[in-house]
PyMOL commands that place a pseudoatom at each C-alpha (Angstrom):
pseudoatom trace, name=CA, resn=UNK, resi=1, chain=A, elem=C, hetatm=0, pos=[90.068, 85.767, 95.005]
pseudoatom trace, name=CA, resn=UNK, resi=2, chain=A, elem=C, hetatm=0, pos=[92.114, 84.443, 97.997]
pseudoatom trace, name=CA, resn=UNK, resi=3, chain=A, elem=C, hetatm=0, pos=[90.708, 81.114, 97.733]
pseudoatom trace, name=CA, resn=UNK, resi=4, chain=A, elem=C, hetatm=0, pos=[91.491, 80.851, 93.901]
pseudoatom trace, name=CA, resn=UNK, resi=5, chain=A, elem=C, hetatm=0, pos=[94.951, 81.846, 95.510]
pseudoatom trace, name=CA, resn=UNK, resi=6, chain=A, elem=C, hetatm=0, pos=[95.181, 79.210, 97.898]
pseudoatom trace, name=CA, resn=UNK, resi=7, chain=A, elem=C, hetatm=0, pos=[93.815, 76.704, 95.822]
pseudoatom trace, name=CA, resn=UNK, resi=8, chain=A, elem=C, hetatm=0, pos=[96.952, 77.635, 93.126]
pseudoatom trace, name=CA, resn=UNK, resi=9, chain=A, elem=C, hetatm=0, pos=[99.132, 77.854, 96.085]
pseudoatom trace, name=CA, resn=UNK, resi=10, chain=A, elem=C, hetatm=0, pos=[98.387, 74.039, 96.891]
pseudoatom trace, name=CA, resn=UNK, resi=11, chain=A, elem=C, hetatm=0, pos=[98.316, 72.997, 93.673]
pseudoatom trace, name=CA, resn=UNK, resi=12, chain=A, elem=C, hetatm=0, pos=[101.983, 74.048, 93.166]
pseudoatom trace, name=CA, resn=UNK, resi=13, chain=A, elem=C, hetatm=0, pos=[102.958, 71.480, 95.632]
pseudoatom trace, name=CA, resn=UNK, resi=14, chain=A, elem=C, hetatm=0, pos=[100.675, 69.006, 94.199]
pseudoatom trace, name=CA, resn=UNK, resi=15, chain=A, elem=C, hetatm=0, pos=[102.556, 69.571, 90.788]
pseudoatom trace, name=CA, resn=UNK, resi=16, chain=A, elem=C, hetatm=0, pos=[106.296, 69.775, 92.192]
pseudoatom trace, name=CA, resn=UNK, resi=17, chain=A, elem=C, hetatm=0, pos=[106.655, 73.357, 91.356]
pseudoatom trace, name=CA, resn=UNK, resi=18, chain=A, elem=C, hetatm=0, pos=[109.236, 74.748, 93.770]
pseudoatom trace, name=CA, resn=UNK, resi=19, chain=A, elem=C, hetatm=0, pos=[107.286, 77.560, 96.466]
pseudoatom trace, name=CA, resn=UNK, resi=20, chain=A, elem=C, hetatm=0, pos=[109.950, 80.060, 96.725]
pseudoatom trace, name=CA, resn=UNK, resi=21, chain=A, elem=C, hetatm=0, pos=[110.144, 83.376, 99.554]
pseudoatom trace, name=CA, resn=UNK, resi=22, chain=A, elem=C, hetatm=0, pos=[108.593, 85.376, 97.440]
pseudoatom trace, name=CA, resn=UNK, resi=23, chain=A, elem=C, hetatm=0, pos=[105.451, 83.060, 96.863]
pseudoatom trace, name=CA, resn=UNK, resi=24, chain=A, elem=C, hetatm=0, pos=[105.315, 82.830, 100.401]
pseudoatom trace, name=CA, resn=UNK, resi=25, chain=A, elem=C, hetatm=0, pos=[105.535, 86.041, 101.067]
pseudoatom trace, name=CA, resn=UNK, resi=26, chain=A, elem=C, hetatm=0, pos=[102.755, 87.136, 98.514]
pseudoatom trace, name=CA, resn=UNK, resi=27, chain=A, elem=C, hetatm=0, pos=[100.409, 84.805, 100.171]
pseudoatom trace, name=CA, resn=UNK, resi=28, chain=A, elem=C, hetatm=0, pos=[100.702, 85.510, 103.746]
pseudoatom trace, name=CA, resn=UNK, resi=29, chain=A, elem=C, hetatm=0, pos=[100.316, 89.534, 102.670]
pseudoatom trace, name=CA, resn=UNK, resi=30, chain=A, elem=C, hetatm=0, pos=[97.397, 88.716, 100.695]
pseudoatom trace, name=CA, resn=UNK, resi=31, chain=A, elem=C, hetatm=0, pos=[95.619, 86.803, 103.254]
pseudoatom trace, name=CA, resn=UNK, resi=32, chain=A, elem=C, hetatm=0, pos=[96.356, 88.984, 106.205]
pseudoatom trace, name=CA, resn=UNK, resi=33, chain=A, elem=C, hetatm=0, pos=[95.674, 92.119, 104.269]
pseudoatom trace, name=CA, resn=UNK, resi=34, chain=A, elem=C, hetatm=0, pos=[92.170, 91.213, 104.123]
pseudoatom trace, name=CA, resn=UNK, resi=35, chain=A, elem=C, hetatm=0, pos=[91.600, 89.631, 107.662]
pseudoatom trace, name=CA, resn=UNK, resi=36, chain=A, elem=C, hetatm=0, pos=[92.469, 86.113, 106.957]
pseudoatom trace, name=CA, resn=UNK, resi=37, chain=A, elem=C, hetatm=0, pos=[95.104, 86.012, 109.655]
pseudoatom trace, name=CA, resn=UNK, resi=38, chain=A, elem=C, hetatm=0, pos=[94.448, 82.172, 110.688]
pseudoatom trace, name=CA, resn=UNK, resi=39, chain=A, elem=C, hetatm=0, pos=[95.562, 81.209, 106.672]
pseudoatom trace, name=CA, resn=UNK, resi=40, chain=A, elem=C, hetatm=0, pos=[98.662, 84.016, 107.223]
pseudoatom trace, name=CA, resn=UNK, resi=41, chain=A, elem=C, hetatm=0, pos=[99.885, 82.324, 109.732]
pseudoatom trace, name=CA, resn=UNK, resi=42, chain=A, elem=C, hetatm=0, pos=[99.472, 78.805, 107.950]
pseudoatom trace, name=CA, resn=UNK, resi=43, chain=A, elem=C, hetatm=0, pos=[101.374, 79.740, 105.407]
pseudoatom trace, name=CA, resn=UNK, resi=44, chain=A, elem=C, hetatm=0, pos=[103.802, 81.200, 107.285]
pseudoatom trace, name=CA, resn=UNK, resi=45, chain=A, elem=C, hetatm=0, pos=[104.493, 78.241, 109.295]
pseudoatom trace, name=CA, resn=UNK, resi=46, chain=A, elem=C, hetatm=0, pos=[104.982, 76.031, 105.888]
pseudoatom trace, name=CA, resn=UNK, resi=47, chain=A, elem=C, hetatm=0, pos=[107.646, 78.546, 105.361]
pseudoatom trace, name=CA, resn=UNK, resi=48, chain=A, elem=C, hetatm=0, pos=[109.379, 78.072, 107.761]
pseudoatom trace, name=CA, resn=UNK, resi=49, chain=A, elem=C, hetatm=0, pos=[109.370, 74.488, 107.901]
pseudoatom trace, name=CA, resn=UNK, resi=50, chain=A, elem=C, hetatm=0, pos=[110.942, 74.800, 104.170]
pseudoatom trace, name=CA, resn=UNK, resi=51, chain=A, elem=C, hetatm=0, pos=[115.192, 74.525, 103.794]
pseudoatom trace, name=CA, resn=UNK, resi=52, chain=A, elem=C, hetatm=0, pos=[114.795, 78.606, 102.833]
pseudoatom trace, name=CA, resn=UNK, resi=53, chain=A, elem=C, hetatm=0, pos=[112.686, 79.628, 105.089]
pseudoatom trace, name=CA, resn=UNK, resi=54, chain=A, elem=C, hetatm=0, pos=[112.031, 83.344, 105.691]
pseudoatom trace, name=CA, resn=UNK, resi=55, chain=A, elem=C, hetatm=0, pos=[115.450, 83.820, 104.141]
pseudoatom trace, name=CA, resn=UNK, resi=56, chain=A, elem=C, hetatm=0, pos=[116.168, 87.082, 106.614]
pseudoatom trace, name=CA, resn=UNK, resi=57, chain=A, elem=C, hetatm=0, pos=[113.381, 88.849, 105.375]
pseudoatom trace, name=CA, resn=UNK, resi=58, chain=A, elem=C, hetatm=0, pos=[110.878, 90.342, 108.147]
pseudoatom trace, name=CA, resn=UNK, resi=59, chain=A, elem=C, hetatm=0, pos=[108.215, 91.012, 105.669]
pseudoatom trace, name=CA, resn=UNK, resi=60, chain=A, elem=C, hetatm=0, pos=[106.105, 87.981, 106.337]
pseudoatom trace, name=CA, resn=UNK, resi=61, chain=A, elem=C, hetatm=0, pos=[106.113, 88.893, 110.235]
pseudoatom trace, name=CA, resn=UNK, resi=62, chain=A, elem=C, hetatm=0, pos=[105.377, 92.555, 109.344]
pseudoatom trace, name=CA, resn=UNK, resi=63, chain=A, elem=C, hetatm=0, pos=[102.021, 91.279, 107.455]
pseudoatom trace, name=CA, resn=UNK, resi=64, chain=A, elem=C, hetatm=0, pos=[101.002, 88.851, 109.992]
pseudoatom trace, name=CA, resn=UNK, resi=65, chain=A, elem=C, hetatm=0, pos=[101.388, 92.230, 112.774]
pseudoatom trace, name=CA, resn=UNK, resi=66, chain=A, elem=C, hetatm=0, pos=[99.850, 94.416, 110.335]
pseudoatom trace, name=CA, resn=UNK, resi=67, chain=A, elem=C, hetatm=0, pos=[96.716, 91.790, 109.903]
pseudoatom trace, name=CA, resn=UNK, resi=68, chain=A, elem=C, hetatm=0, pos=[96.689, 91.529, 113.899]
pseudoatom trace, name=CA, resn=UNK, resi=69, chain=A, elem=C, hetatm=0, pos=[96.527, 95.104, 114.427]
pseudoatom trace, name=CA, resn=UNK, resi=70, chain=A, elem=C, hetatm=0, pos=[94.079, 95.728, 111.899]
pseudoatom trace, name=CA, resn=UNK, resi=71, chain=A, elem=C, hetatm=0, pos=[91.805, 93.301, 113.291]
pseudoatom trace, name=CA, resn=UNK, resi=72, chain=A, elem=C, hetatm=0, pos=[92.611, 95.364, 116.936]
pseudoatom trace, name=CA, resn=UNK, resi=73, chain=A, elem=C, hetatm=0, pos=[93.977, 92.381, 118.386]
pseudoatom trace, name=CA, resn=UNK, resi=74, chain=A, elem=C, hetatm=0, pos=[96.552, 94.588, 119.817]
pseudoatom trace, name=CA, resn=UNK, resi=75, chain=A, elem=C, hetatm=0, pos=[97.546, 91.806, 122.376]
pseudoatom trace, name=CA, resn=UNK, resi=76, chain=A, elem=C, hetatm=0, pos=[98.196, 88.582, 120.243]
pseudoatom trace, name=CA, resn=UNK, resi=77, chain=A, elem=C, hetatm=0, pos=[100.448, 91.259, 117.715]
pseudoatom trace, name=CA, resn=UNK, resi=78, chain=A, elem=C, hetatm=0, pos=[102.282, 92.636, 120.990]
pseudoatom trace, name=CA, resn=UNK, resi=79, chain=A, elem=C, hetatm=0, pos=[103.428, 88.614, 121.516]
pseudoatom trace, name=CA, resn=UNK, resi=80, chain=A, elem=C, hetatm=0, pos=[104.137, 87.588, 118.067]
pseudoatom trace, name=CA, resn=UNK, resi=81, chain=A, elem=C, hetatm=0, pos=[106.224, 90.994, 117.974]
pseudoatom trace, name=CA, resn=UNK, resi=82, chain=A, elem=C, hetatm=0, pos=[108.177, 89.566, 121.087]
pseudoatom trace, name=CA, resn=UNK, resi=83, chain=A, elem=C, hetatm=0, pos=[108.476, 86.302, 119.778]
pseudoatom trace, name=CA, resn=UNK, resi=84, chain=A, elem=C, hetatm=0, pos=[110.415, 87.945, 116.723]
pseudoatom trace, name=CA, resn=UNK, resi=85, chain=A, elem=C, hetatm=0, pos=[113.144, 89.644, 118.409]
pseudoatom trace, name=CA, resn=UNK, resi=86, chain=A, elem=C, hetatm=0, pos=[114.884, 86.045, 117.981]
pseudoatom trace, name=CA, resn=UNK, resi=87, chain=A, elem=C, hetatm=0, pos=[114.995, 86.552, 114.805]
pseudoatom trace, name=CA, resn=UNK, resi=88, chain=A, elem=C, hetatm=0, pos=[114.981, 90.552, 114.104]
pseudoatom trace, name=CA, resn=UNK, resi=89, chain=A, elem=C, hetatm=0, pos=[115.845, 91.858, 117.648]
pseudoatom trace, name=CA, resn=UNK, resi=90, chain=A, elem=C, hetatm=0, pos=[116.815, 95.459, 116.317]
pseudoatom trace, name=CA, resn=UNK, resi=91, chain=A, elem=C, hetatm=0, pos=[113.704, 95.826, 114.055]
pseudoatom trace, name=CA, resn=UNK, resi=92, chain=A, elem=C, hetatm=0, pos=[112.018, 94.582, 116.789]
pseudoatom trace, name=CA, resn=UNK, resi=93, chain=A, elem=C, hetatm=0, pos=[113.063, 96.955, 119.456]
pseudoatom trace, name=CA, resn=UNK, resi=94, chain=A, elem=C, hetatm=0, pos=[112.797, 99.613, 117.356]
pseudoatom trace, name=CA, resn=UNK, resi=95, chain=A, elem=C, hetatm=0, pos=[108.836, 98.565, 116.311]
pseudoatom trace, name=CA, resn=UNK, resi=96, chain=A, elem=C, hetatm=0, pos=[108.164, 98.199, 120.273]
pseudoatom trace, name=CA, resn=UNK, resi=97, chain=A, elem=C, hetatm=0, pos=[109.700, 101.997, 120.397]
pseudoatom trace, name=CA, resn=UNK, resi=98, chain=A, elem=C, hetatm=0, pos=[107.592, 103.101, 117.984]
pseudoatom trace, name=CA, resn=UNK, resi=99, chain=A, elem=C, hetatm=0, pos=[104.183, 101.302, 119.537]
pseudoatom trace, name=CA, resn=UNK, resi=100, chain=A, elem=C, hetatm=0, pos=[105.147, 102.812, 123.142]
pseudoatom trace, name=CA, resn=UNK, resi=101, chain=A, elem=C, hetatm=0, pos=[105.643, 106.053, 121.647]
pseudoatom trace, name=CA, resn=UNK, resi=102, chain=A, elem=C, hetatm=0, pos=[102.504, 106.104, 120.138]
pseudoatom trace, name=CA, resn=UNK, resi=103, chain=A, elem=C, hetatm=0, pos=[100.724, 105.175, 123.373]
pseudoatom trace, name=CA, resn=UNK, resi=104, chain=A, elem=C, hetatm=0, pos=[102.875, 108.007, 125.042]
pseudoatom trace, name=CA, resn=UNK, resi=105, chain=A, elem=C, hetatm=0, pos=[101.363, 110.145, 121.926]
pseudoatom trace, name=CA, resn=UNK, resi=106, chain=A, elem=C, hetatm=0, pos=[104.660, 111.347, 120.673]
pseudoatom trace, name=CA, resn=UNK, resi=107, chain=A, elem=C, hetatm=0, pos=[103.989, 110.622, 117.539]
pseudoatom trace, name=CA, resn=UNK, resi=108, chain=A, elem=C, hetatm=0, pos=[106.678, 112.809, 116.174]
pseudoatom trace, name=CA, resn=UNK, resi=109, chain=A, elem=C, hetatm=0, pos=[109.501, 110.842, 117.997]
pseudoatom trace, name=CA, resn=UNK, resi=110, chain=A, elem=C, hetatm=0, pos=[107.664, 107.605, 116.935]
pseudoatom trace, name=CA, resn=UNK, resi=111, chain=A, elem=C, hetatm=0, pos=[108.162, 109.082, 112.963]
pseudoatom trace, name=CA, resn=UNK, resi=112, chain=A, elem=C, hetatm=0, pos=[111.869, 109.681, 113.989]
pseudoatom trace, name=CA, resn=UNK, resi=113, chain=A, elem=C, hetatm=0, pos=[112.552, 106.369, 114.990]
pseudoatom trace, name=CA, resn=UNK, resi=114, chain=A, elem=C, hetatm=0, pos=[110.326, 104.724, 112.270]
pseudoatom trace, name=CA, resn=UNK, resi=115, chain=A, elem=C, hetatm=0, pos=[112.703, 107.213, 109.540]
pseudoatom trace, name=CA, resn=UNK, resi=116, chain=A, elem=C, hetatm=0, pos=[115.773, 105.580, 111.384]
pseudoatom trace, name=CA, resn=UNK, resi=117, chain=A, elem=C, hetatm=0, pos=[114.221, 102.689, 110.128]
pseudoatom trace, name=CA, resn=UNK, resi=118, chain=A, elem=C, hetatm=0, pos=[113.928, 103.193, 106.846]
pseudoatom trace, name=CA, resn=UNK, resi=119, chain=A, elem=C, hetatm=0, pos=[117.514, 104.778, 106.040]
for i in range(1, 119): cmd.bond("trace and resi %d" % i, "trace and resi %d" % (i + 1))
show_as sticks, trace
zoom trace
């Protein structure tokens, strides 16, 4: 029902009710989650042209990589992953450790760094 979505999404501008983060955020998940990555990153850029923004919060980039990656378009997430360590350069490095050391297939230091992560 991601069109139904969208359409509500709009219409909450159209009706001057106030698209917070977490609307935002629910969208570009949604989208991306099922392969829309073109709307993701739509609605991701009207974020960020609002006064909050992303608010310090990384998981509207995560879901756009996630959506990227699960469409194997390994490349294009590799560069939107770079073009984040502006804003998140630790969570950044630390998701570019954890790539490499997949590719390396050390997939047991790649689960250490990702619990670093996490705690």
């Amino acid at each position: 029902m991601l069109d139904l979505a969208l359409d509500l999404f709009n219409d909450m501008k159209t009706d001057g009710i106030n698209r917070n983060f977490v609307t935002f955020d629910t969208m570009i998940r949604g989208l991306c989650s099922e392969g829309r990555i073109e709307d993701g990153f739509a609605i991701l850029e009207l974020m960020e042209e609002t006064k909050e923004g992303s608010k310090g919060h990384v998981s509207p980039y995560n879901s756009i990589i996630y959506g990227l990656f699960k469409q194997n378009r390994f490349d294009e997430a590799s560069e939107f992953l770079s073009k984040m360590g502006k804003l998140f350069p630790r969570a950044v490095d630390r998701s570019t450790t954890i790539v490499q050391k997949c590719k390396e297939g050390t997939i047991d230091d790649a689960k250490n760094v990702y619990d670093k992560m996490i705690d």
